[in-house]
VMD Tcl script that builds the backbone (N, CA, C; Angstrom):
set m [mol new atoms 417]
animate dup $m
set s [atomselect $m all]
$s set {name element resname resid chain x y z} {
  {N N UNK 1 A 122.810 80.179 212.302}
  {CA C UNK 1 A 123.971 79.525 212.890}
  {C C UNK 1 A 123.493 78.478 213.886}
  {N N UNK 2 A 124.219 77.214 213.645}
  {CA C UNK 2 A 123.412 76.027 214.632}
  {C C UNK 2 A 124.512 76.202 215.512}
  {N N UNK 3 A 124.078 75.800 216.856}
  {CA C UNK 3 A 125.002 75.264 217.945}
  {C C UNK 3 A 124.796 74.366 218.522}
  {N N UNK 4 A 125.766 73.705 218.393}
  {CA C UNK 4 A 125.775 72.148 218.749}
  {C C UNK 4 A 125.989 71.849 220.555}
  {N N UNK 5 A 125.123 71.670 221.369}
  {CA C UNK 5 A 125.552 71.571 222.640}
  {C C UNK 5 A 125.182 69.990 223.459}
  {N N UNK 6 A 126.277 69.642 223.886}
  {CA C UNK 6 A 126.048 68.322 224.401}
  {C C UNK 6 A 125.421 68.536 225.386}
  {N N UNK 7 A 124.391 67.388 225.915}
  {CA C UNK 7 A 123.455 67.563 226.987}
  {C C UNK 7 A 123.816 66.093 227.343}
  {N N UNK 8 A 123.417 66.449 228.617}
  {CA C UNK 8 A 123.191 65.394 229.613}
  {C C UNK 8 A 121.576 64.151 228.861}
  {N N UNK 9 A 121.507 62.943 228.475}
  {CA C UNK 9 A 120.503 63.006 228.519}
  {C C UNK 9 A 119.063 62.496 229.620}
  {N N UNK 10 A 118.112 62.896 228.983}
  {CA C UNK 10 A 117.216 63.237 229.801}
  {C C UNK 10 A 116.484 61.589 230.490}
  {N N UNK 11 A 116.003 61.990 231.718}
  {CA C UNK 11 A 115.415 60.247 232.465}
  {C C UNK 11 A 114.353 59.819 231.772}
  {N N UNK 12 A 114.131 60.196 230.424}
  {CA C UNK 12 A 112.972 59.128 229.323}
  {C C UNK 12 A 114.061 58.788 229.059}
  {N N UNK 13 A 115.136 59.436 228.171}
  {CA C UNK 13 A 115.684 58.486 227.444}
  {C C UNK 13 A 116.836 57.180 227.758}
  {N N UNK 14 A 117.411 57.695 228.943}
  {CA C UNK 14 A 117.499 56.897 229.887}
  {C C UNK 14 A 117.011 55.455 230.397}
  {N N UNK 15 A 115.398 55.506 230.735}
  {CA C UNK 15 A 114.979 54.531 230.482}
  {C C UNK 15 A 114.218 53.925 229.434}
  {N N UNK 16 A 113.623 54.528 228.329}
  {CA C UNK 16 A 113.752 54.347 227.174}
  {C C UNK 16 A 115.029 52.962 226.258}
  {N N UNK 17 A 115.793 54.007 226.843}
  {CA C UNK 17 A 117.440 53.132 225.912}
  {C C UNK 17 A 117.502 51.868 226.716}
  {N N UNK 18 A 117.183 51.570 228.312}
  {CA C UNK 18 A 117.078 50.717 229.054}
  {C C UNK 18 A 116.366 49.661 228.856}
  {N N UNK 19 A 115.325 50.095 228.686}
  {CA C UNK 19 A 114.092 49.104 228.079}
  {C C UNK 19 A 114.599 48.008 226.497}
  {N N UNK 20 A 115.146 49.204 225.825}
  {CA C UNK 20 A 115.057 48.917 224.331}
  {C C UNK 20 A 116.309 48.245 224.416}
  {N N UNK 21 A 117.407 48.110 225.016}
  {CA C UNK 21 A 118.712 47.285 225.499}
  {C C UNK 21 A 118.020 45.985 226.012}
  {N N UNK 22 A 117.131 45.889 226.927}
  {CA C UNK 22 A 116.641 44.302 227.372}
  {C C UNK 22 A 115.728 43.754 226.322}
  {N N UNK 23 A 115.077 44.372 225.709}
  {CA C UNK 23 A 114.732 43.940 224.309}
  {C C UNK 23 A 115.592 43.126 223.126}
  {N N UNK 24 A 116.555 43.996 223.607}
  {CA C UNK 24 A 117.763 43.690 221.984}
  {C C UNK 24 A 118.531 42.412 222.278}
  {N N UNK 25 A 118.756 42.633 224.003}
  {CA C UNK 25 A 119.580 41.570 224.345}
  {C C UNK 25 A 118.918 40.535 224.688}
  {N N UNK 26 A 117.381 40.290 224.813}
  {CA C UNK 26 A 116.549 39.185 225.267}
  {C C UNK 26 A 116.374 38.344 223.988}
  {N N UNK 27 A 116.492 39.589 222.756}
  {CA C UNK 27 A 116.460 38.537 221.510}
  {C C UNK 27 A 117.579 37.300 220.904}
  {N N UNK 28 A 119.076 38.508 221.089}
  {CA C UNK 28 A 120.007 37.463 220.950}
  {C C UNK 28 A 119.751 36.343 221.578}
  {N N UNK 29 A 119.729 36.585 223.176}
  {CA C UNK 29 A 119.515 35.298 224.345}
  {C C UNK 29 A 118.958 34.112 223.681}
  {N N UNK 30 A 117.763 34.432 222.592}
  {CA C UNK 30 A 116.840 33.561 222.751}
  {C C UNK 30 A 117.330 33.183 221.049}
  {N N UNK 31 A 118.534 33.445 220.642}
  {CA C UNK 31 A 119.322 33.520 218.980}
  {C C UNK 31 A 118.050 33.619 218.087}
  {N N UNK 32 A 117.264 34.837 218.394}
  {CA C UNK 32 A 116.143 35.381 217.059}
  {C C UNK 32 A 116.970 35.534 216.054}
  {N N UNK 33 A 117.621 35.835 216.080}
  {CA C UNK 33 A 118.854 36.897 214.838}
  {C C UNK 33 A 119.499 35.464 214.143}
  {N N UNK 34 A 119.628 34.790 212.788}
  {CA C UNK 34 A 119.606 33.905 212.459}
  {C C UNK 34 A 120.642 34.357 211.279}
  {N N UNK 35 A 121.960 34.690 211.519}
  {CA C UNK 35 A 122.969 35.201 211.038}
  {C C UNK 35 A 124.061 34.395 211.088}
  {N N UNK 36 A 124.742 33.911 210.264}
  {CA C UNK 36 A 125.514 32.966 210.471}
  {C C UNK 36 A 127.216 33.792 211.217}
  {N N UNK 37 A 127.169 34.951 210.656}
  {CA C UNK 37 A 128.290 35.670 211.761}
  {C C UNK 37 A 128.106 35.712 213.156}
  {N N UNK 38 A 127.115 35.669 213.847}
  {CA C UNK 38 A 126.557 35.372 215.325}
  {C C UNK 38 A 126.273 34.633 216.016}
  {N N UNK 39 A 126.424 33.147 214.774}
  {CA C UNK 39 A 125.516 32.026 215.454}
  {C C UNK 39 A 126.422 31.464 216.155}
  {N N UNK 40 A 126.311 31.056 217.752}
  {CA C UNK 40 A 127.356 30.832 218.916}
  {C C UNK 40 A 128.012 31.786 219.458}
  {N N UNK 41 A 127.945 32.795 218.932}
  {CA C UNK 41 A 128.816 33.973 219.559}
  {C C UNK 41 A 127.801 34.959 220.808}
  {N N UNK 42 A 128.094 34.436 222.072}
  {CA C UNK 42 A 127.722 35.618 222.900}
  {C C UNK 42 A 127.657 37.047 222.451}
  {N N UNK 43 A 126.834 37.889 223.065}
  {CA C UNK 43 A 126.806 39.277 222.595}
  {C C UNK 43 A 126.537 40.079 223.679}
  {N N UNK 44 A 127.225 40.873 223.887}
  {CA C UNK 44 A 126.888 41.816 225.573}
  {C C UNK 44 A 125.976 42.856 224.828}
  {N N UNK 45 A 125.019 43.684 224.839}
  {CA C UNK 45 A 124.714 44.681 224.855}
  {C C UNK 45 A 125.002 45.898 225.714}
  {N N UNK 46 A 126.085 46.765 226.221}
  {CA C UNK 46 A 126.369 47.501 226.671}
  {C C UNK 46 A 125.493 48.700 227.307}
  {N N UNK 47 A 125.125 48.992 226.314}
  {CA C UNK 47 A 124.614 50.125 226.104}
  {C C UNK 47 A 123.295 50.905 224.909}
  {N N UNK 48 A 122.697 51.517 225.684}
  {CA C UNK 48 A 121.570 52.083 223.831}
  {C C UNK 48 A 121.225 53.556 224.593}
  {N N UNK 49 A 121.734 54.162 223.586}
  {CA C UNK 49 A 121.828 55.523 223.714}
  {C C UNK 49 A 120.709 56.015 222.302}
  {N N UNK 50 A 119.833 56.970 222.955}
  {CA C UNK 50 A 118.439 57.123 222.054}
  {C C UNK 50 A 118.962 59.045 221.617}
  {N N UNK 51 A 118.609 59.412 220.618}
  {CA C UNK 51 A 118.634 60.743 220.151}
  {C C UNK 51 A 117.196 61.284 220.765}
  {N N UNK 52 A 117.480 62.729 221.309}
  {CA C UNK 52 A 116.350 63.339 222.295}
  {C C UNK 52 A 114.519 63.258 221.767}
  {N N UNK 53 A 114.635 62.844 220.540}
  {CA C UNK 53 A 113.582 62.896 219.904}
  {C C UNK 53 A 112.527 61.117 220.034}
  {N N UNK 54 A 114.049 60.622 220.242}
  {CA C UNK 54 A 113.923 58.900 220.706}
  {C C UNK 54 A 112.963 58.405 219.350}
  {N N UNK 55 A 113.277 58.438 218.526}
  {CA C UNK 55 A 113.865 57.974 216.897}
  {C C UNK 55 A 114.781 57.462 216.518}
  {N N UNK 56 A 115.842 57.722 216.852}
  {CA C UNK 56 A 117.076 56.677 216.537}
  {C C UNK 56 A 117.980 56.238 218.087}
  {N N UNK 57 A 118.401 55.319 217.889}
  {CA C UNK 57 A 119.074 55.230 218.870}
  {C C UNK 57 A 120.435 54.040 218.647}
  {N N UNK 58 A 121.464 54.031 219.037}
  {CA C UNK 58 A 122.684 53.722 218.823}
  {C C UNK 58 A 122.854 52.378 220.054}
  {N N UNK 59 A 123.340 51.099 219.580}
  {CA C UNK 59 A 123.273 50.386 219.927}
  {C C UNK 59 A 124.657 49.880 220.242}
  {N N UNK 60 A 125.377 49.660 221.742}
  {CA C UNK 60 A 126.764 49.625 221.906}
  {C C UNK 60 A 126.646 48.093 222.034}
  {N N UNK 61 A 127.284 47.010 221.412}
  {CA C UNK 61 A 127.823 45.888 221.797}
  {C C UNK 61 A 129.332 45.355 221.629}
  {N N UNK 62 A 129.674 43.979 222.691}
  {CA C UNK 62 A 130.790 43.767 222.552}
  {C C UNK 62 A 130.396 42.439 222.552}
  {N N UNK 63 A 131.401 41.402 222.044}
  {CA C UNK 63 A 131.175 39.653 222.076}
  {C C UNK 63 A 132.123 39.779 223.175}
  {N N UNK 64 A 131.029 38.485 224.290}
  {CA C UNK 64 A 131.763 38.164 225.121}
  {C C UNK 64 A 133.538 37.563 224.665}
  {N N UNK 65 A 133.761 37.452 225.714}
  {CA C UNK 65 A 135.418 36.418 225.467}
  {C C UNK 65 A 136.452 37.827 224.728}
  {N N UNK 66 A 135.650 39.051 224.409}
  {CA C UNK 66 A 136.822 39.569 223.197}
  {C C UNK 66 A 136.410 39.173 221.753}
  {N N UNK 67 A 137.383 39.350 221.047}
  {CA C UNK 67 A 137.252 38.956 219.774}
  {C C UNK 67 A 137.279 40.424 219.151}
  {N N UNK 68 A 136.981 39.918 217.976}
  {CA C UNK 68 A 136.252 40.930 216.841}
  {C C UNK 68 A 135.512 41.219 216.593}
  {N N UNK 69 A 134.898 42.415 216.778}
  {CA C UNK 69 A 133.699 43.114 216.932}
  {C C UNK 69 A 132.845 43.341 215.655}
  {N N UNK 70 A 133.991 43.912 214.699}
  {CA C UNK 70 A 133.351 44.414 213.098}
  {C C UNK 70 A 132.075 43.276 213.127}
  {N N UNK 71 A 133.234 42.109 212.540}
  {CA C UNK 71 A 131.812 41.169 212.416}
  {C C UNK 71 A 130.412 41.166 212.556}
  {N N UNK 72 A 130.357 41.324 214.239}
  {CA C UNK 72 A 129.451 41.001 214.852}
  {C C UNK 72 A 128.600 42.376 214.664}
  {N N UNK 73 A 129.052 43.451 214.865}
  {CA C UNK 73 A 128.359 44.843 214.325}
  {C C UNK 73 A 127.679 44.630 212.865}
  {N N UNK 74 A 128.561 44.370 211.958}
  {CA C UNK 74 A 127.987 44.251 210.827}
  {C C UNK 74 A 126.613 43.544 210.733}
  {N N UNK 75 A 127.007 42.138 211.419}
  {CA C UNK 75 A 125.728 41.430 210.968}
  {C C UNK 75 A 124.261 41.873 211.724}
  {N N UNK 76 A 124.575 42.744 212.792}
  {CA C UNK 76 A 123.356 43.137 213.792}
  {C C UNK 76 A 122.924 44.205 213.149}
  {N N UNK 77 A 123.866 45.211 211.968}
  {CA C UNK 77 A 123.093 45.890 211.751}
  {C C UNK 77 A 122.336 45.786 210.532}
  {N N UNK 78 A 123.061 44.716 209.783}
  {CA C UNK 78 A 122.114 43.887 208.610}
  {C C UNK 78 A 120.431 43.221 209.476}
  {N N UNK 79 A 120.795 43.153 210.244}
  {CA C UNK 79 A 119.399 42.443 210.899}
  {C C UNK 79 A 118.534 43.964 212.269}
  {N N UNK 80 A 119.108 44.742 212.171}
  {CA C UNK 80 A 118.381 45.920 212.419}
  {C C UNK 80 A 117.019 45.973 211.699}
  {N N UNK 81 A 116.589 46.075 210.810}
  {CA C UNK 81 A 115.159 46.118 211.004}
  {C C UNK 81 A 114.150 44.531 211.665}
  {N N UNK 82 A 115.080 44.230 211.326}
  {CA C UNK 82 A 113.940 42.447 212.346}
  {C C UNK 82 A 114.700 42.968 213.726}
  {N N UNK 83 A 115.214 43.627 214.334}
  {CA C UNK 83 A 115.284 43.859 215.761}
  {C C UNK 83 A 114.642 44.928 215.897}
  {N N UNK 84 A 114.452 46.185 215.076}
  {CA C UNK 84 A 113.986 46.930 215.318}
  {C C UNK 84 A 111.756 46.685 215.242}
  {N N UNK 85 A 111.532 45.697 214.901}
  {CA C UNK 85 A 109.992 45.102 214.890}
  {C C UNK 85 A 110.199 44.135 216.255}
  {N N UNK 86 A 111.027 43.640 216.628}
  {CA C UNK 86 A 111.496 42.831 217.678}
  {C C UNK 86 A 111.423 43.962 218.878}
  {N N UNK 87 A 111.747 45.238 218.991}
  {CA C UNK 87 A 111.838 45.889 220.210}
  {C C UNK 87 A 110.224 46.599 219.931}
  {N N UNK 88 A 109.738 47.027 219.229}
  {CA C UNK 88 A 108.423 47.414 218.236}
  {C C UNK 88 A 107.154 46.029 218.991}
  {N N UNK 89 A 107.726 44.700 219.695}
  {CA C UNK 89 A 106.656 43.806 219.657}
  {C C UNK 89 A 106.394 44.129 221.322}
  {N N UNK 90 A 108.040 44.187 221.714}
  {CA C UNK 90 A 108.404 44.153 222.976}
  {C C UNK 90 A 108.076 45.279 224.209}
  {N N UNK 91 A 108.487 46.095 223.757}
  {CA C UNK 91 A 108.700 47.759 224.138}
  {C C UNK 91 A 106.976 48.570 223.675}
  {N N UNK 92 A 106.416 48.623 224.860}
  {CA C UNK 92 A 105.518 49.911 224.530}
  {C C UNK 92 A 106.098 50.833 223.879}
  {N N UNK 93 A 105.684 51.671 222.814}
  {CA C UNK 93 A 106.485 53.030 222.630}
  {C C UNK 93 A 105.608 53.532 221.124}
  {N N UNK 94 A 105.597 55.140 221.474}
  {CA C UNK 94 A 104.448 55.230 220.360}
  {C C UNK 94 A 105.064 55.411 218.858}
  {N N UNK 95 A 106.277 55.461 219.148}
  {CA C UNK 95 A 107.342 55.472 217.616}
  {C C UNK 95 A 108.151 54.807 218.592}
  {N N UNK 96 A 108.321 53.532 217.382}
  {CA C UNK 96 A 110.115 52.718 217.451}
  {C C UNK 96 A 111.143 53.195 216.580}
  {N N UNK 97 A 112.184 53.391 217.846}
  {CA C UNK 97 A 113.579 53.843 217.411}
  {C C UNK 97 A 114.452 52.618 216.002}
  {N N UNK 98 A 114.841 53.447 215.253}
  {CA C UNK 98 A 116.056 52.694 214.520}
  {C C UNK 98 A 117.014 52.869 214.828}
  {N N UNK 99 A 117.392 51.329 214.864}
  {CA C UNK 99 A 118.493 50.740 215.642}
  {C C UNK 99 A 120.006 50.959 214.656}
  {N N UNK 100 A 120.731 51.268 215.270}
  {CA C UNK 100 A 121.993 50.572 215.075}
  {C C UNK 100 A 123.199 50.864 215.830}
  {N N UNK 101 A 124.069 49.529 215.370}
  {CA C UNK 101 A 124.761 49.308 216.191}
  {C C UNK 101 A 126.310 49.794 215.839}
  {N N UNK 102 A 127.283 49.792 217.410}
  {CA C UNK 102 A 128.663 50.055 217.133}
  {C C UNK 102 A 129.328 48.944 218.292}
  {N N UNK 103 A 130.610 48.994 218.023}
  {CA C UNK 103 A 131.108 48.266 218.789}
  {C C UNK 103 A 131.385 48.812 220.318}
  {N N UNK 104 A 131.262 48.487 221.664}
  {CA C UNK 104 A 131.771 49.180 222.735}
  {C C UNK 104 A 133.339 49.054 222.981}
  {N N UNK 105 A 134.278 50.399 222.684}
  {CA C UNK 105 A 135.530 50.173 223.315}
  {C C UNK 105 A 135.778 50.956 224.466}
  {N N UNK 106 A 134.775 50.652 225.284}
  {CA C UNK 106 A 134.843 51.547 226.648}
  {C C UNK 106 A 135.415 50.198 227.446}
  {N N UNK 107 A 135.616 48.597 227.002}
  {CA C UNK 107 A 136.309 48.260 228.092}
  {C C UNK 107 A 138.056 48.176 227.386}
  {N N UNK 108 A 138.193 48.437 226.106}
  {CA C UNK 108 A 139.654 48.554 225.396}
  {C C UNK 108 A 140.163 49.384 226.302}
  {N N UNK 109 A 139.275 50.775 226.249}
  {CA C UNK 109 A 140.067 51.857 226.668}
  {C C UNK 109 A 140.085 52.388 228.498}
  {N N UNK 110 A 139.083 50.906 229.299}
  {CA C UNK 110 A 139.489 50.932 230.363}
  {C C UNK 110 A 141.058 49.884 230.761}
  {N N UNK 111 A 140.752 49.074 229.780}
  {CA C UNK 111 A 142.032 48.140 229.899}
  {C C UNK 111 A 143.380 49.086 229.741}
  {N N UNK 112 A 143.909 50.319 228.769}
  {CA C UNK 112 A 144.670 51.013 228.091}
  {C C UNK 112 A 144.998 51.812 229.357}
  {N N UNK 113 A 143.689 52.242 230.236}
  {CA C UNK 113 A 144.613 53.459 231.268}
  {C C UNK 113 A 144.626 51.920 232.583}
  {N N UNK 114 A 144.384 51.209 232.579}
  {CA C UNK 114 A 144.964 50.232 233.447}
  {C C UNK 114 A 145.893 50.239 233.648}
  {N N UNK 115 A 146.862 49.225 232.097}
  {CA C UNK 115 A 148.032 48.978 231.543}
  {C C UNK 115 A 149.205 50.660 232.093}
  {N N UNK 116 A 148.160 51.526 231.371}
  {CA C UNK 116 A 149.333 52.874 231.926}
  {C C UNK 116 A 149.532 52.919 233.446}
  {N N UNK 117 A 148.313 52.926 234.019}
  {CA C UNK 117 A 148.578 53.347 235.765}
  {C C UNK 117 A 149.419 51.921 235.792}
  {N N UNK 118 A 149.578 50.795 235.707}
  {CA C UNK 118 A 150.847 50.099 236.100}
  {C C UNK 118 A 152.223 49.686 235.461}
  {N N UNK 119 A 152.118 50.697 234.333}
  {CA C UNK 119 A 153.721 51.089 234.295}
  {C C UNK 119 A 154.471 51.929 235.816}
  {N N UNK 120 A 156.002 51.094 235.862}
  {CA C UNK 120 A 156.793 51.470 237.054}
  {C C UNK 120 A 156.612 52.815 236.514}
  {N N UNK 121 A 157.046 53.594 235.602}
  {CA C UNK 121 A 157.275 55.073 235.708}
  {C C UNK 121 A 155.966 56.237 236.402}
  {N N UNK 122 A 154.608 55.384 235.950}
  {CA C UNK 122 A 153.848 56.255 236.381}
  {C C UNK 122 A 153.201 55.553 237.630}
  {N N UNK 123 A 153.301 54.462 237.875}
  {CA C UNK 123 A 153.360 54.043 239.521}
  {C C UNK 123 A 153.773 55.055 240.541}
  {N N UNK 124 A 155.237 55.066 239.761}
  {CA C UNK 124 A 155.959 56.258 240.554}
  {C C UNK 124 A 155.678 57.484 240.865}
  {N N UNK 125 A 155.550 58.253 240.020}
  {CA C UNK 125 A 154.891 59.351 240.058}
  {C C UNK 125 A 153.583 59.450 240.860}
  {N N UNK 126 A 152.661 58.668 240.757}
  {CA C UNK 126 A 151.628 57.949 241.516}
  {C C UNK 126 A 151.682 58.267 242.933}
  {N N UNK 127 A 152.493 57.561 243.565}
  {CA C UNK 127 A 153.140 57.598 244.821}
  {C C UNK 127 A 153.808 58.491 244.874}
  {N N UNK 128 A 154.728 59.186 244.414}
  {CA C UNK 128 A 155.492 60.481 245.174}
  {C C UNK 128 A 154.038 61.505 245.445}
  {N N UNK 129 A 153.326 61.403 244.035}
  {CA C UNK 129 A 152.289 62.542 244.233}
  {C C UNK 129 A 151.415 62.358 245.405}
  {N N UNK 130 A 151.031 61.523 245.873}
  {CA C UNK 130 A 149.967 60.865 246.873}
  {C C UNK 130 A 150.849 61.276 248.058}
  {N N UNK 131 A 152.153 60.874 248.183}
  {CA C UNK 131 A 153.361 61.391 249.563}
  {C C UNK 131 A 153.345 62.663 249.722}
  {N N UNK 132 A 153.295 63.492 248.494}
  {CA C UNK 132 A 153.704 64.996 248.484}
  {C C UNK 132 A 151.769 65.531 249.119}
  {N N UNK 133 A 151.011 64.853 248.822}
  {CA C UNK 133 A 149.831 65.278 248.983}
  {C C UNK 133 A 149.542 65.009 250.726}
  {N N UNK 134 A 150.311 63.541 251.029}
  {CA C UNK 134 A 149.810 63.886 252.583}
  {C C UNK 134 A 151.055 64.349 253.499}
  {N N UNK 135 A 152.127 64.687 252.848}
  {CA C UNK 135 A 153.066 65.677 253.731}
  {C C UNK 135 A 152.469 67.317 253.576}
  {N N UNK 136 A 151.528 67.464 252.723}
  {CA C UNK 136 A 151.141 68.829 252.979}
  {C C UNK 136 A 149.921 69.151 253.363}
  {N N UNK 137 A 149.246 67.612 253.931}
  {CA C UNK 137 A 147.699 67.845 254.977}
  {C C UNK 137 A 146.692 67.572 253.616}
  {N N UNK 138 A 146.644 67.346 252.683}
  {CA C UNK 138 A 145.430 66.903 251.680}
  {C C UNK 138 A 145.337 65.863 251.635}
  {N N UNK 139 A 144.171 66.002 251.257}
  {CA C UNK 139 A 143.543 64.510 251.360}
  {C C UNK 139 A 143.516 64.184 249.822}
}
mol reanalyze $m
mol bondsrecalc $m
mol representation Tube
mol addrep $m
């Protein structure tokens, strides 16, 4: 019986994924990636999250301005192995991770509880709760 337990991960991979993120994103910078879905399109690299074994690792980007992401996922991960020899030139490391990528909707879904906390209804609630909290001494 396997059990699946989420972990915190650990300060290699941490900086590991750190390293291999200024890699990924120093290449776009410099438009290595010669994709005609990318060509002009800013690319944030978010994030690179490595599996504990730091063999694969998952690559979060978003295009600046917004837009559409698929695209831009698609074509980075068609060009995953020339990034993955690209972080392989860059990155000390005694095995290079394979790359790929997803889109980041961690700022969609910071925009989504934005939008909610400033609806009037839950404004409201907002504030009575915060009133009810310092008429009874909490902080």
């Amino acid at each position: 019986m396997s059990r699946q337990t989420s972990r915190a991960p650990t300060q290699r991979q941490l900086r590991v994924g750190e390293e291999v993120r200024h890699a990924i994103a120093s290449a776009l910078e410099r438009g290595e990636v010669r994709d005609p879905a990318i060509k002009g399109v800013a690319i944030t690299v978010t994030e690179v999250r490595l599996s504990p074994d730091l063999k694969n690792a998952t690559a979060y980007v978003v295009p600046l301005g917004g837009g559409d992401a698929s695209e831009v996922v698609e074509a980075l991960n068609r060009a995953s192995g020339f990034l993955r020899g690209w972080v392989g030139r860059n990155v000390r490391l005694r095995h290079i991770p394979r790359v790929s990528f997803e889109a980041d909707i961690s700022f969609d879904e910071a925009q989504r509880i934005e939008n909610a906390l400033k609806n009037p209804h839950v404004a409201r609630d907002i504030i009575r709760n915060t009133e009810d909290d310092l008429d009874h001494g909490e902080d």
